[in-house]
N, C-alpha and C positions, 0 to 999 in steps of 0.2 A: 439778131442777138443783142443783149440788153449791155449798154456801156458798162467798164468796172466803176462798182462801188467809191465812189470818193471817199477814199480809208482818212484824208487830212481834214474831216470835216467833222468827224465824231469829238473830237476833244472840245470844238466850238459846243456842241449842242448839248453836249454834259455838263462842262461849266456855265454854260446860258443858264441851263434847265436846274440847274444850282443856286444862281442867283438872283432867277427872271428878274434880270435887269444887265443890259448889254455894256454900260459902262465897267459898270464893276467886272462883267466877264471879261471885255478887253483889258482891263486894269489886269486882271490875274493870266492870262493867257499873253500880255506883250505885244497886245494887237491894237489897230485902232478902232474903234467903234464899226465901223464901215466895213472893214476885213471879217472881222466875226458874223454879219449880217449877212454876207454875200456866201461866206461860207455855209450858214445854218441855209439861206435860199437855196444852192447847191444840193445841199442833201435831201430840201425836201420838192425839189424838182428830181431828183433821184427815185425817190420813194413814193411819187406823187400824189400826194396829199401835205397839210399844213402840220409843225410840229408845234409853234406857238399863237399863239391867237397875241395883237398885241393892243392894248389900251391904253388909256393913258395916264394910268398910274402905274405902270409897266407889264410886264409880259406874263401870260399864261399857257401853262399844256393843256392844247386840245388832246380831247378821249386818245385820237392815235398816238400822239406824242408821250400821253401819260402809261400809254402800254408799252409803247418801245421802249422806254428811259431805263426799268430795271434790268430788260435781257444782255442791251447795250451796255449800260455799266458793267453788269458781269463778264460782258463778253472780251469789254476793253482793260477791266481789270487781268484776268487770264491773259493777257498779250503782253501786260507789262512786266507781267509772272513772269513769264516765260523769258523775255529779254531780258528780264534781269537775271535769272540763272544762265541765260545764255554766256552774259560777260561777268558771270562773277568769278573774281581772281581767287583762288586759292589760297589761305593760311597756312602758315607754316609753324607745325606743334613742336615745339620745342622739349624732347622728350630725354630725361634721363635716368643711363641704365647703370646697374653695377657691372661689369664686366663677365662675373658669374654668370651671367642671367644669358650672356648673350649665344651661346647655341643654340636655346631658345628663342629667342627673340628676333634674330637675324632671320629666318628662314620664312617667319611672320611677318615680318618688315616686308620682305620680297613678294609673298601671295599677297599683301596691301595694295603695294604697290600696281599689282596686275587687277585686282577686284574692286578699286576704291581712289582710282590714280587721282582726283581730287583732294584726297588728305596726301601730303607734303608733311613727313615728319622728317625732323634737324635733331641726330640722333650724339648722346654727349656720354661716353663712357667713363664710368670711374669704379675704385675700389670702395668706395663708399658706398653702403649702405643702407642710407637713409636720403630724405631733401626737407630744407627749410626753404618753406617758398619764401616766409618774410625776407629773408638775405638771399635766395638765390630766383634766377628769373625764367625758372624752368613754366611749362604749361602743364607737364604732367611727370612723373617718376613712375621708376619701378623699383620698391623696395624692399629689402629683402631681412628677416630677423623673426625673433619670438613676440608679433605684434599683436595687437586686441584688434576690435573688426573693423581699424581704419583702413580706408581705402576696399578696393574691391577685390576681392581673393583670386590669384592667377593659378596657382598650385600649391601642394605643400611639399616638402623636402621630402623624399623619402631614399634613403642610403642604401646603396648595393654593391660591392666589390664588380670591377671590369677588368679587363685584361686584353690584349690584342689575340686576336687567330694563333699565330706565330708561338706563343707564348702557352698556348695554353696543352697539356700534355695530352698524350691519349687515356692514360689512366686515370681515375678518379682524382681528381685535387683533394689529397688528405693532408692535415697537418701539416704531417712533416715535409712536404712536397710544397706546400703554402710558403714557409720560412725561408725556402730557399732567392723565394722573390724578392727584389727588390720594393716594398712598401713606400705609395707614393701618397703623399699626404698634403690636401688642399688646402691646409693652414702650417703655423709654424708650431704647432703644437699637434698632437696624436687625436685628438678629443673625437674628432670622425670616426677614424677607425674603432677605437677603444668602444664609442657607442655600441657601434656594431657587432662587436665580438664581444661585449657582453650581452649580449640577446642572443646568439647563436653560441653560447656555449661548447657546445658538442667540436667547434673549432677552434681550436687554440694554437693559431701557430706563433714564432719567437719573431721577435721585429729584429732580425740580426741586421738587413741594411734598409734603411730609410733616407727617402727623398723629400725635404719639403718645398713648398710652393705658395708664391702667397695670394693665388685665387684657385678656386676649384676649376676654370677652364684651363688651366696651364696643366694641373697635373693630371685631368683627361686625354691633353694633345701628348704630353710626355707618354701616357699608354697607350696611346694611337701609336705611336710609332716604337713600342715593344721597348719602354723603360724600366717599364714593371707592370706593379698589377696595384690599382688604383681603387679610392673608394668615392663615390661619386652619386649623384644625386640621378633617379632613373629618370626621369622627364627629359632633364639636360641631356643625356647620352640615349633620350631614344631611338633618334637617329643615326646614331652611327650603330646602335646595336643593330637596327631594322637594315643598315647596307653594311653589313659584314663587317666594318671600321674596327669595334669591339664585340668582345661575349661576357657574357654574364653568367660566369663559374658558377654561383648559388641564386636559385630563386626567390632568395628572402631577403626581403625590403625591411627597414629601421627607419619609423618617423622622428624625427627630429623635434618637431614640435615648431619648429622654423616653417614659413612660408614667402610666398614672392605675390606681394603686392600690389596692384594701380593704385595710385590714386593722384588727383586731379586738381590743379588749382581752382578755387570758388571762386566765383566774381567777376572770369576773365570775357574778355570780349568774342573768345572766339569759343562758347561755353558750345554751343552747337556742333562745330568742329571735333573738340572733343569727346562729348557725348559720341557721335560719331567716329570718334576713335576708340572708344574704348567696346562699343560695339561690334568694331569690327576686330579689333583685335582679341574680345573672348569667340568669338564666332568662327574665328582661325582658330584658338585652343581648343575648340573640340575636336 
């Protein structure tokens, strides 16, 4: 059986075959003249044949030599490939959400997590809105509002009255049976609801007792737990509709014209990372 490969000799005979000229290869390799000679001798009593023919104006590839150099480069480029994915450390996206967003968002964080454990995202909630990257040091937002096509489009708003199991009767929700709810409203003004019922007409019920809230996940959680009966955005609460949490009294959606957001700071070091995230995180939104 043929000895192993002397795998520490290749970086010699690459950089030789770079310079044909063995000073300067030792110069770049940290070796002494002598150490890189013994090592190219090593490989090509390995391979047994010559890899340099040498003169004395310095060194040349013999035919064999001039055939191996490409596959060998390629071969030893691909290894440092590969080591170096092996040890590369993880970034960390600094990513921020509006607090709305995040029933959405949370549940996509977690299949990340499991499909993609190399993105590491440092998640930063607030009721805000929007992000200025010039003042703040996020990598990426999610933002929410009536915007033009900055950033990359996650959803659009679209509005549906919810209600818990508990709450909801056996006889049709008319009207007058609607008024008697307690109306829970995701801002400190009506403008949700009011959207809504003015496009469904045909229902009119009296807002005799109101609850307000000042994000739309609070006054989802307040109808989770049979506060009242809430108007709420259907993406957000797909999931609790899809495990029984809520129901959705009427099948009629009201767009808003509002949407939810990516978008990504330009310029940054970890642009790939990114990219990468936001990949994966439309590829979780379907």
């Amino acid at each position: 059986m043929r000895r192993n490969f002397p795998l520490n000799t290749v970086d010699a005979f690459l950089v030789t075959a770079k310079h044909l000229n063995l000073t300067r290869a030792a110069k770049e390799l940290c070796l002494t003249q002598g150490a890189v000679s013994r090592k190219i001798s090593t490989l090509e009593e390995w391979l047994g044949y010559a890899l340099f023919d040498r003169h004395a104006r310095g060194l040349h590839l013999t035919p064999q030599g001039n055939t191996l150099l490409p596959e060998m480069q390629h071969a030893f480029e691909h290894l440092l490939s590969v080591a170096n994915n092996a040890c590369h450390k993880s970034s960390v996206i600094r990513l921020k959400a509006p607090t709305c967003a995040m029933r959405w968002l949370v549940p996509k964080l977690v299949q990340l997590e499991s499909t993609a454990p190399e993105i590491q995202v440092a998640l930063t909630t607030t009721v805000e809105h929007g992000v200025n990257f010039k003042n703040e040091s996020y990598d990426a937002a999610i933002i929410f509002g009536h915007t033009d096509n900055h950033g990359t489009l996650l959803f659009e708003e679209c509005l549906t009255p919810v209600v818990s199991q508990q709450l909801l009767p056996e006889e049709p929700l008319t009207a007058e049976i609607l008024s008697r709810y307690t109306f829970l409203h995701p801002t400190r003004d009506r403008t949700d609801w009011s959207l809504w019922l003015a496009q469904n007409t045909d229902i009119a019920p009296v807002m005799n007792k109101n609850q307000h809230f000042d994000t739309m996940d609070l006054a989802i959680s307040a109808a989770i737990q049979g506060f009242g009966i809430a108007i709420a955005d259907a993406t957000l609460v797909a999931e609790d509709l899809r495990r029984g949490r809520l129901v959705q009294p009427f099948a009629r959606q009201v767009k808003t014209g509002a949407c939810y957001r990516l978008v990504l700071r330009h310029a940054n070091e970890n642009s790939a990372d990114l990219e990468a995230f936001k990949h994966s995180l439309l590829t979780l939104s379907e």
